[in-house]
C-alpha positions in Angstrom: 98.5 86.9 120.2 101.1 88.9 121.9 100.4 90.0 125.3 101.8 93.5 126.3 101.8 95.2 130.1 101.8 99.2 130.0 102.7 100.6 133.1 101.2 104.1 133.6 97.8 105.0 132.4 98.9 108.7 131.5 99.3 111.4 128.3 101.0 108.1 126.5 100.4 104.9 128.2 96.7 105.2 128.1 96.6 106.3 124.2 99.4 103.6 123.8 97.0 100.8 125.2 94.2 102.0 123.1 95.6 102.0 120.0 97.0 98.6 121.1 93.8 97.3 122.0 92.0 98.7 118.7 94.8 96.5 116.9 93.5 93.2 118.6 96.5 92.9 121.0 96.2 91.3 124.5 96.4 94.5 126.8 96.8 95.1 130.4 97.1 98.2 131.8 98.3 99.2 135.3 97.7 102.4 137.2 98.2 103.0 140.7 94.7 105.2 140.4 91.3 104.3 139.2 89.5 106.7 136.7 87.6 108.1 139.4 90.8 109.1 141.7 92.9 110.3 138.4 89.7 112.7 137.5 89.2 113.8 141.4 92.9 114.1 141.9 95.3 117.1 141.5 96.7 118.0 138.0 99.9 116.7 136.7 101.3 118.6 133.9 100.4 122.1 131.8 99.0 120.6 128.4 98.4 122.4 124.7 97.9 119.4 121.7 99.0 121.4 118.7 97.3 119.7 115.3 100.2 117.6 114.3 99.3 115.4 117.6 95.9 116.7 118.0 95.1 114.4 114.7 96.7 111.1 116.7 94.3 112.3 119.7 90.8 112.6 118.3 89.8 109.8 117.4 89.7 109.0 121.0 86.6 111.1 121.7 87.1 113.1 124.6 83.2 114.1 125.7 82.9 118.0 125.2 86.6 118.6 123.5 86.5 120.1 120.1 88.2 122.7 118.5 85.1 124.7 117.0 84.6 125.9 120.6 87.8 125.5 122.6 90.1 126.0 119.6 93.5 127.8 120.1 94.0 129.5 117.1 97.4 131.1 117.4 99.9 133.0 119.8 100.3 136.0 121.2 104.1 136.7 122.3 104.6 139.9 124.7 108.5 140.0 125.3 109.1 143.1 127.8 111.8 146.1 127.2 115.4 145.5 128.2 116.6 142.4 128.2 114.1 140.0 126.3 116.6 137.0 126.7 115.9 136.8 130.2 119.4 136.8 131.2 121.7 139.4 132.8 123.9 140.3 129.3 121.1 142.0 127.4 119.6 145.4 128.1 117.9 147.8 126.0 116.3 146.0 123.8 112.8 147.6 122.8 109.5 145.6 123.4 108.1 143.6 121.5 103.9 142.6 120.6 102.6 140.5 118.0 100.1 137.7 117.2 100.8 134.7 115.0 98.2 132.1 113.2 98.1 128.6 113.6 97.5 127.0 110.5 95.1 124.6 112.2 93.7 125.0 115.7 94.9 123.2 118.9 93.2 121.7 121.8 93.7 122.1 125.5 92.1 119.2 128.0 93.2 118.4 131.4 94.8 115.6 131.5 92.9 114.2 134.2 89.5 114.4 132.1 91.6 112.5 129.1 93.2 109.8 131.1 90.2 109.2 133.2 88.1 108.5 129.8 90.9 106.7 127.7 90.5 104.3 131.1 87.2 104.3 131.4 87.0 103.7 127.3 89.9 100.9 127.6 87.8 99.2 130.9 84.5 99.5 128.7 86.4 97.8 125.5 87.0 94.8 127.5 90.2 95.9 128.6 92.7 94.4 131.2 92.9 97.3 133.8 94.4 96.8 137.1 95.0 99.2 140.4 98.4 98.4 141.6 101.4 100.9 142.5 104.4 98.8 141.0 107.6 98.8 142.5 111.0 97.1 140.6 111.1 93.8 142.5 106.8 93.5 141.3 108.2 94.5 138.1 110.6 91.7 137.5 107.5 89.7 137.9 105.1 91.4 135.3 108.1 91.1 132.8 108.0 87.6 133.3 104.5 87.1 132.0 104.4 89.5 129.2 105.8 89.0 125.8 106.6 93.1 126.0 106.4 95.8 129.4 106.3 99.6 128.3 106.4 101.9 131.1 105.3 105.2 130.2 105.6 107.3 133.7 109.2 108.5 135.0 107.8 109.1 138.7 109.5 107.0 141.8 111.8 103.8 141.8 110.3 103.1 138.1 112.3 106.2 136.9 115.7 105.2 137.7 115.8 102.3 135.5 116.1 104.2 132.6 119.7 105.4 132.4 120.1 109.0 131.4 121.5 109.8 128.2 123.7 112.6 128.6 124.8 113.0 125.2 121.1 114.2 124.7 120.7 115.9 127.6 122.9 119.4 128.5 121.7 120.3 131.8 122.1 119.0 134.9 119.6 120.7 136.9 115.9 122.6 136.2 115.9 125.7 134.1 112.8 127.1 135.9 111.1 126.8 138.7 107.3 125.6 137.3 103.8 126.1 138.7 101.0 125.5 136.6 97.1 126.9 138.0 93.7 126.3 136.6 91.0 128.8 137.2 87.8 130.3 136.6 88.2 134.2 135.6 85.9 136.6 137.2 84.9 137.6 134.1 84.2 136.3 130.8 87.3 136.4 128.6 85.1 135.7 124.8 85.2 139.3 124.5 88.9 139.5 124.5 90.2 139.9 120.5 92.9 137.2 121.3 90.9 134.6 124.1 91.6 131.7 121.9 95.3 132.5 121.9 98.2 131.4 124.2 99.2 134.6 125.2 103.3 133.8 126.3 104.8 136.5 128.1 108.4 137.1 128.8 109.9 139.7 131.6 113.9 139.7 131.6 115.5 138.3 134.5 112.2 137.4 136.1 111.0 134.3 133.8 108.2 133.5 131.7 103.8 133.3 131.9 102.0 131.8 129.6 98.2 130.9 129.4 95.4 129.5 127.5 91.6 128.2 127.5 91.3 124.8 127.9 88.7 121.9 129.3 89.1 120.7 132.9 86.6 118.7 135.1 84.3 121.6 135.6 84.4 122.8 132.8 85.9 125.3 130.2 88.6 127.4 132.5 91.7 129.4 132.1 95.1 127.1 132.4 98.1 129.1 133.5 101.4 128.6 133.8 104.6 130.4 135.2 108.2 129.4 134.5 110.6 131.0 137.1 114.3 131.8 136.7 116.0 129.5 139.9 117.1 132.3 142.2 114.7 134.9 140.5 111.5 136.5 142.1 109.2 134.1 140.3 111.4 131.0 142.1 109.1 132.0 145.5 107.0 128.2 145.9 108.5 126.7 148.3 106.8 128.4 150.7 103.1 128.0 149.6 101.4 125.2 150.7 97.7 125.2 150.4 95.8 125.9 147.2 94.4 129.2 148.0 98.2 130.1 148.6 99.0 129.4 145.6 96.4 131.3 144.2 97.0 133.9 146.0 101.1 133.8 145.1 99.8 133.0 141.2 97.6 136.6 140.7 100.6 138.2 143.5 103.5 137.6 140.2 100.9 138.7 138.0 100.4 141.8 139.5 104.1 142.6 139.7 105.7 140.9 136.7 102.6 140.9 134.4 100.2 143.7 135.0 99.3 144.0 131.4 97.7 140.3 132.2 96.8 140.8 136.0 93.3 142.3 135.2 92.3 139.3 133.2 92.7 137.2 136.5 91.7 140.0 139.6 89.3 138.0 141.3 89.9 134.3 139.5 88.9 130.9 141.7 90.5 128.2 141.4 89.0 125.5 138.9 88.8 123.1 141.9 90.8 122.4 144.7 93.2 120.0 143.0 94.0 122.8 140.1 97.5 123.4 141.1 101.1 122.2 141.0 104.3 123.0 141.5 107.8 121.6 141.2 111.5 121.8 139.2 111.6 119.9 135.8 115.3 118.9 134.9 114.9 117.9 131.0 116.3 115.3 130.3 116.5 111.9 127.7 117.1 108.6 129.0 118.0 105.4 127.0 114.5 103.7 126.3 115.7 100.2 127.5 115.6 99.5 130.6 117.2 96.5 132.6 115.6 95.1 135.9 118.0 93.4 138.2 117.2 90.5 137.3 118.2 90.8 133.6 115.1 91.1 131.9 114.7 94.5 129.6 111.7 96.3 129.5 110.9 99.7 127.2 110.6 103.3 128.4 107.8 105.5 126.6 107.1 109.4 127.0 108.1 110.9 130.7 109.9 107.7 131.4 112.7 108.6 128.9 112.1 112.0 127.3 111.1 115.0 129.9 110.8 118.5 128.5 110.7 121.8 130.1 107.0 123.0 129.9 107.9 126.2 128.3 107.4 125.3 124.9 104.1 123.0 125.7 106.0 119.6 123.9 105.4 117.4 126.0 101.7 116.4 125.7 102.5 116.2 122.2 105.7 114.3 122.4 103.9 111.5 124.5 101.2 111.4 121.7 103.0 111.1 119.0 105.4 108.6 120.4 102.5 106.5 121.8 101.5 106.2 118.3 105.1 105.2 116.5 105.0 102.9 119.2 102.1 101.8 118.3 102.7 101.4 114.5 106.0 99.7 115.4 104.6 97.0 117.2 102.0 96.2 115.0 104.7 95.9 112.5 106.5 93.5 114.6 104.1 91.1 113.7 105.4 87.5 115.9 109.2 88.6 116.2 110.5 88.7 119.7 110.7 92.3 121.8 114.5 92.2 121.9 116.9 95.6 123.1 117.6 95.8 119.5 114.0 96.7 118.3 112.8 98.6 121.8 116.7 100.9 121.0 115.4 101.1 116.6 111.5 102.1 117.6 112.7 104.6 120.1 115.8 106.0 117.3 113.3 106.5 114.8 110.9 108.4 116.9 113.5 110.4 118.4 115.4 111.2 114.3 111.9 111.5 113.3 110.4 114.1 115.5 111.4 113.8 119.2 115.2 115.9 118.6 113.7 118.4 117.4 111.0 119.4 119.9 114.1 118.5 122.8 116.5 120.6 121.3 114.4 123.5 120.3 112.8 123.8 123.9 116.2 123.3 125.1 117.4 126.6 123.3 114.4 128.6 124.8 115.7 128.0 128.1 119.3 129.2 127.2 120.1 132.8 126.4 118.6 134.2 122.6 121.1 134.4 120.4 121.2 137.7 118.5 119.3 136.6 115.2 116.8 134.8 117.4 116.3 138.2 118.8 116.6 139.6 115.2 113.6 137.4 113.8 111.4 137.7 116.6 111.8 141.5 116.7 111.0 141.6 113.2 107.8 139.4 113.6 106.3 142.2 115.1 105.7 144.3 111.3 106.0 140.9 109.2 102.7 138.6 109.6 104.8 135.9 108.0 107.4 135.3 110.2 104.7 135.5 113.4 103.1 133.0 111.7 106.0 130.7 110.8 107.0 131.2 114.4 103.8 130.3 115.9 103.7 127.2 113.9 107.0 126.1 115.0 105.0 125.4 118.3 102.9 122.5 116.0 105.2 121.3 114.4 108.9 122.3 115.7 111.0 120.5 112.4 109.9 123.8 110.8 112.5 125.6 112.6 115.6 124.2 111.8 117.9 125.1 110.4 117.0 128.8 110.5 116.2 129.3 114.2 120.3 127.7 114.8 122.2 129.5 112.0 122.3 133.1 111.8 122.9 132.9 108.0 119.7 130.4 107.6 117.9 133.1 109.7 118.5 135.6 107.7 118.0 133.8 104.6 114.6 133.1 105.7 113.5 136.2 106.8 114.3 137.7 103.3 111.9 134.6 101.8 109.0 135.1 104.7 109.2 139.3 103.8 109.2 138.6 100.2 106.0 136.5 100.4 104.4 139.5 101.7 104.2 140.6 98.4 103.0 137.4 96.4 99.8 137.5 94.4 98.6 134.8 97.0 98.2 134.4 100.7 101.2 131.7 100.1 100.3 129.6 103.4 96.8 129.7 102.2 97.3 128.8 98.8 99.6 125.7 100.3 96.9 124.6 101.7 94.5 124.5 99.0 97.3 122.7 96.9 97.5 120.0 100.2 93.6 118.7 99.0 95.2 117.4 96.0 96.1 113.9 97.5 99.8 112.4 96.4 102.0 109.4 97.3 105.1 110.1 99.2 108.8 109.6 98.2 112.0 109.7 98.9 114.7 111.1 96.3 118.1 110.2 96.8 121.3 110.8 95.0 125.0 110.1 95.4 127.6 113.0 95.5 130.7 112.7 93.3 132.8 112.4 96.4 131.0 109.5 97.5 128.5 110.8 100.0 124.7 110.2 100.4 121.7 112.5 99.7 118.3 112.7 100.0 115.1 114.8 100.6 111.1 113.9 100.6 109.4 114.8 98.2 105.9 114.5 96.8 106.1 116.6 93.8 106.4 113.7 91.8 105.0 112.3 88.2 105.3 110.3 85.2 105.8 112.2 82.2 106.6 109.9 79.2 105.9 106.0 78.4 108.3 105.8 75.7 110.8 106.7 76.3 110.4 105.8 80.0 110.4 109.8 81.5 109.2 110.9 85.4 109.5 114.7 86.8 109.8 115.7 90.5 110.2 119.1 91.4 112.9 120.4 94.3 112.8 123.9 95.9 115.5 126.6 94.9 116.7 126.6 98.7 116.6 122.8 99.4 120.0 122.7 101.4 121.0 119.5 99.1 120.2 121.2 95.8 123.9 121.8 94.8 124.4 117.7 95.4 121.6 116.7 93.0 123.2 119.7 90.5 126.6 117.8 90.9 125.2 114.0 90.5 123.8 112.3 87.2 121.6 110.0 89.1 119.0 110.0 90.9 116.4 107.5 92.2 112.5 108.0 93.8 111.8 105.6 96.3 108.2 105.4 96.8 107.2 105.5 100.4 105.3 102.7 101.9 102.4 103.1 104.2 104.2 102.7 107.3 107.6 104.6 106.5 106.3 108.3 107.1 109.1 107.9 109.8 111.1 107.7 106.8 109.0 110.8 105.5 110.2 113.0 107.9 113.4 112.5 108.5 114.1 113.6 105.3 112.0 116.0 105.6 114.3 117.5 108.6 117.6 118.8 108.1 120.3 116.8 109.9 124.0 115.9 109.6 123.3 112.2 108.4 119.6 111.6 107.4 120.7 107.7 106.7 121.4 107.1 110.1 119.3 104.1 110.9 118.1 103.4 107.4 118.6 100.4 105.5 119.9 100.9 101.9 121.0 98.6 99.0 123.2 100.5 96.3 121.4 101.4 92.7 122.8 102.5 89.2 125.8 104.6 90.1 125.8 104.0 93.5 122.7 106.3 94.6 121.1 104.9 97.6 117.5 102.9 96.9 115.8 102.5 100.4 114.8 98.9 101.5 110.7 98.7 102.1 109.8 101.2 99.4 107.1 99.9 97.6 108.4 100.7 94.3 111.6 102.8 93.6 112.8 104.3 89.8 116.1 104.4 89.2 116.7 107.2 87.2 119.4 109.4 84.6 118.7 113.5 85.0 118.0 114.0 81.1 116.9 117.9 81.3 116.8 120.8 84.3 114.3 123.5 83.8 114.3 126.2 86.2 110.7 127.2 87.1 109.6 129.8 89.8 110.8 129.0 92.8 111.4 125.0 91.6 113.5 123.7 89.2 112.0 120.6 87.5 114.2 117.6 87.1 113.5 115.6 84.6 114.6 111.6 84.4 114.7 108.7 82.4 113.8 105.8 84.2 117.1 102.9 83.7 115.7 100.1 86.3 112.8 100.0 88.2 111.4 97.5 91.3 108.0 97.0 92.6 106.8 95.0 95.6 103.5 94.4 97.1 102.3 97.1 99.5 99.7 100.0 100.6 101.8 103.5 99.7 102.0 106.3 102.2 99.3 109.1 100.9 100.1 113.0 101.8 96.6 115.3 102.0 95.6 118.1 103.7 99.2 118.0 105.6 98.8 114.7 107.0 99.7 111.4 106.8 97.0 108.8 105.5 96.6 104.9 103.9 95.2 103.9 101.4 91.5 102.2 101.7 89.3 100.9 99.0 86.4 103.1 98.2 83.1 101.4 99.8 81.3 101.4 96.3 84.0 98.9 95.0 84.6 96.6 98.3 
């Protein structure tokens, strides 16, 4: 049995010790605070679970946290005349108003109610759990006992191990000057016709408010949070030093900056008397290996190694999901030693997979708009489609790329979101209803005449004759690598197995090399076949037929491989394995 030490019982070490202990692992988990003083504490972060993580978190069962009455069901941007950018170069720019849907409804819970019960759970479960503050040299000796150390918080001596990546992270100081406060409105807000919305508001050259419901330790409350341009009038903490200060500082830039919001608040208390931080976040990415000076490696997990600006609300659900690909990973593992090679691939994969994308988005947010950014949110405000598609970039943040980078991409996407205005169907609805068809998941890949590399996922896939030996999968019209299966004769569909929906969504994503980090072996006519899949077609394109907004590609199957394995299943726009129905186990 392998015995694993996570070091921080936080947003992902807790959830990452869980999961571990569910698995049958030997756990021990170190915090330098008991439940009790992590629930009666301050609060640490801002924190919104969009679906795409929310799904990872409840299983945990959080007491009193469900979405049918603490929901967040979309986003309500208010960008002030002038210059929306926030930055000097842009004036006279109109306002702009508008709500966006979230396709499924997020969840906000204070962290200290979360980590307090994931402890409490873990304690309960037989778990390892032990109160100690660890410095490096008490380090060295944990690493020494364990067959793997993860160390999922980035505060103190702990963070310096972890040596800052610079090729992922542009800035070299904070963006904003952050506080985040937790109160109790006056007043009832359920009457408000957009109370379960994050309502993000944006004042140019001041900075940026945003707020939402959420669950803290007395209950349901408001959870606010201000982002500061350094040097601006919303950079004015320093100063405050008590809680009702900063309460008092907290409804003082609302009724200056934000009036349209300062109503909602007049006369707000503070949640309780830890319901407010302060503080500069520099973002930044970090290697995830980490050497001790003694020699011995140990692996970095969420804060630790990957620290985003709170603007865009990522982090919560960056240390989720990457608590659970850590979790998948090592289960995978099986007996095989922890080296720097496999902590350097798990991390990669996580980072391709999802992580760059949440990063590098945020990252823009704090930068200057570019001119179609400004374009396409301006013209959310009359197009419901494009709100929405904005406010779901927030879930799931792959969604935006290439389009909210590439002024031609953004413009060919708001001609597709204006023309699915007109549809016979709601289209997003209509998506949806198609996702409770359950399907397998695959991989299509080609080779280009000039040699290069291509594929996309795909799970519009089928067989279509036995003999002769046909299969049909159907690619959109604007897939970026369209032209490249046009060009190539070949193609192959690598089914997916059950733990490759890394796999899934990296080519899912649009990036420069989706191969990078991906075994291959080479099939008929060189196309790619990826090693794992649990059965991949090798396949000649025998007929196009253009349908819709799809063209059908039709194949006749020249080799094919099959190995033993569970396949990765795609239903209701998430990831799931297979299980044998109870009536036939």
């Amino acid at each position: 049995m392998r015995t694993i030490a996570i070091v921080g019982a936080g947003e992902s070490g807790a959830q990452l010790a869980l999961a571990l202990q569910r698995s049958g692992h030997n756990v021990t988990l170190f915090s330098d605070r008991s439940a009790q003083q992590i629930r009666s504490g301050s609060i640490t972060s801002s924190q919104c679970v969009f679906s795409s993580a929310l799904r990872v978190q409840q299983p945990l069962d959080i007491p009193e946290a469900n979405t049918q009455e603490l929901g967040i069901v979309g986003l309500h941007l208010n960008i002030s005349g002038g210059n929306i950018s926030g930055n000097a170069g842009d004036s006279g720019r109109e306002a702009i108003d508008w709500q966006g849907t979230l396709d499924r409804p997020a969840l906000s819970v204070d962290q200290r109610v979360k980590s307090a019960h994931w402890v409490e759970t873990f304690i309960t479960r037989g778990g390892d759990f032990r109160i100690e503050k660890l410095s490096v040299r008490r380090l060295e000796e944990v690493a020494a006992l364990f067959d793997l150390v993860v160390v999922g918080t980035g505060k103190g001596e702990l963070g310096q191990i972890f040596a800052t990546d610079r090729a992922k992270s542009p800035f070299d100081r904070p963006q904003r000057a952050v506080a985040v406060t937790y109160v109790v409105p006056a007043h009832g807000t359920s009457e408000e016709t957009d109370s379960r919305h994050i309502r993000m508001n944006m004042v140019p050259g001041v900075g940026e408010f945003f707020t939402f419901p959420g669950l803290s330790t007395q209950g349901p409350c408001q959870m606010m949070v201000f982002e500061g341009l350094p040097g601006g009038p919303m950079d004015c903490w320093d100063s405050v030093n008590t809680p009702d200060e900063h309460l008092e500082t907290s409804l003082g830039i609302l009724r200056e900056h934000f009036p349209h919001e300062y109503p909602r608040f007049a006369g707000s208390v503070l949640n309780d008397p830890g319901a407010a931080l302060r503080g500069r976040i520099n973002p930044v990415v970090r290697s995830a290996v980490g050497t001790l000076p003694g020699g011995r490696i140990i692996m970095g997990l969420g804060d630790a190694i990957m620290l985003n600006d709170s603007l865009t609300g990522q982090g919560s659900n960056n240390a989720t999901l990457a608590a659970d690909h850590y979790a998948r990973a090592i289960d995978a593992h099986g007996e095989e030693v922890f080296d720097e090679q496999w902590m350097l691939r798990t991390f990669d994969e996580f980072w391709r997979g999802w992580g760059q994308f949440s990063t590098v988005w945020t990252n823009s947010m704090l930068r200057e708009r570019k001119d179609w950014q400004l374009k396409v949110l301006a013209k959310a405000q009359h197009h419901d489609a494009l709100a929405t598609a904005l406010t779901n970039g927030f879930d799931d943040p792959r969604t935006l790329f290439p389009w909210w980078f590439e002024p031609e991409e953004a413009q060919a996407f708001m001609e597709r979101a204006v023309a699915e205005e007109s549809a016979i169907f709601d289209l997003r609805d209509f998506r949806s209803t198609l996702g409770q068809f359950a399907t397998g998941v695959t991989v299509v890949t080609t080779r280009t005449p000039q040699g290069h590399k291509v594929g996309m996922t795909a799970n519009s896939f089928t067989s279509v004759s036995m003999d002769p030996p046909l299969v049909l999968w159907c690619p959109s019209k604007f897939a970026p690598s369209l032209d490249d299966f046009e060009a190539s004769t070949h193609f192959a569909i690598n089914v997916l197995e059950s733990s490759q929906h890394v796999l899934s969504r990296q080519f899912a994503t649009p990036a420069e090399d989706k191969f990078a980090g991906v075994d291959t072996v080479e099939g008929v006519a060189g196309v790619p076949l990826l090693t794992g899949a649990v059965a991949t077609f090798q396949c000649r394109t025998v007929a196009r037929h253009q349908a819709g907004d799809h063209v059908i590609y039709v194949g006749e199957v020249e080799k094919y491989t099959r190995t033993e394995g569970d396949p990765l299943v795609f239903h209701a726009g998430a990831y799931h394995r297979t299980a044998l129905h109870p009536d036939f186990s």
